[in-house]
Steps between C-alpha positions, in 0.01 A plus 500: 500500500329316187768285444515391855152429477545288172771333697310427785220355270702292300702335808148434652384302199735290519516435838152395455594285168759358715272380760250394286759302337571320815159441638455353128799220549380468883140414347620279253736343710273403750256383247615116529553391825688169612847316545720555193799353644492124592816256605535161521716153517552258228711183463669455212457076380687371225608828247211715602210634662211698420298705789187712469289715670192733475488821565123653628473875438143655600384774226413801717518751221129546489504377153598230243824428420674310215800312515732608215807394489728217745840554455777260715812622539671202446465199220448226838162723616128453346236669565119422484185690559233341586227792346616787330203705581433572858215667627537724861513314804575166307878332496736521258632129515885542296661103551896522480744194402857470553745274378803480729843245458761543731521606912457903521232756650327601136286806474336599175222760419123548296444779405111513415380822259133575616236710319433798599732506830821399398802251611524294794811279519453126701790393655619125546738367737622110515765345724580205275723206590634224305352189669872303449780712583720255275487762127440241197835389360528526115354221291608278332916530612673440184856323507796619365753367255712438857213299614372775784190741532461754751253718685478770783234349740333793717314494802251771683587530885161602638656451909736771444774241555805565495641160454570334133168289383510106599487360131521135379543427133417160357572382153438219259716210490805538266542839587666741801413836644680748726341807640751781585517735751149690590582907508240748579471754162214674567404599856121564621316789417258474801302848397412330149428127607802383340709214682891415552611285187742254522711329174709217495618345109449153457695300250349198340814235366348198306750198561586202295181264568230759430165361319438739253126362392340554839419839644755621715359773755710708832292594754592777786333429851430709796319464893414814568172622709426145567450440115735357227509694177699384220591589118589297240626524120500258237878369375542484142880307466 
């Protein structure tokens, strides 16, 4: 009959520890209050792009609280907090920056250490797109002993197209190019952002009455979405 008893006592302590335990994360959970997932758009000019955005949290811990630690989980997220003491009912103001370089749906995490109530982890979302779908060519092309250089020229299709890109390549006088065959390698990924790319190779051949002491530059054109975009390399014969 004791032991029963002891039983029964011991289970009931920690059922109570138990709940305790949760109203304890409930409390501290609910002790910042806000959005702490936010997604956006960015376009991608040139090589890069950098987007930010602020996260507001409202301290409703009934006490002050002291930013710690910000921790990104990635080497392309910052963090920034505007105060690192907040008082209760005041904001907690944490400004994120992300660098982002190529057409894919990027989400990275903050996580923010607060004194006394613990981790909160800010999540951010961008949709990025390269503003020219044309990827840069390699620069400068170098000639070879043969008197060619070559590159694989690839292009985003953001239509979901299923047709080869429409490419023009121009070249300097005194030398040639030819563009092969476009193939699709890599097809969208839709759920991550990512579009269908396309590769062709084109060969540069430098003929007989190329003029070595003037830059020599290949461009690769495309109309697409109303717009031309274009990407050129420097020749070095």
């Amino acid at each position: 009959m004791l032991k029963r008893l002891v039983i029964t006592f011991v289970a009931g302590v920690l059922i109570c520890a138990m709940v305790m335990l949760i109203m304890r994360v409930a409390s501290s959970r609910a002790a910042l209050t806000g959005a702490m997932a936010h997604e956006t758009t960015a376009i991608i000019i040139d090589d890069a792009a950098t987007v930010t955005h602020s996260f507001r949290l409202t301290n409703a811990s009934g006490g002050t609280i002291t930013v710690a630690q910000l921790k990104p989980s990635c080497s392309c997220l910052r963090g920034r907090a505007e105060t690192t003491s907040i008082a209760d009912g005041d904001d907690l103001v944490i400004e994120v920056e992300m660098t982002v370089e190529k057409t894919a749906k990027k989400t990275e995490r903050l996580h923010v250490l607060l004194e006394p109530i613990g981790n909160r982890t800010l999540e951010f979302t961008v949709n990025a797109r390269r503003d020219n779908p044309i990827r840069p060519i390699p620069s400068p092309l170098r000639f070879n002993a043969a008197g060619t250089a070559g590159a694989p020229i690839t292009v985003e299709r953001w239509l979901n197209d299923p047709t080869p890109p429409d490419v023009n390549v121009t070249v300097s006088a005194g030398f040639e190019a030819a563009l092969s065959s476009w193939r699709e390698f890599k097809p969208a990924q839709p759920s991550e952002g990512r579009p269908a790319l396309w590769r062709a190779d084109l060969l540069i051949t430098r003929t007989d009455n190329a003029d070595t002491s003037e830059d020599a530059v290949v461009t690769v054109s495309m109309h697409e979405l109303e717009t031309t975009h274009d990407a050129t390399a420097q020749l070095l014969p």
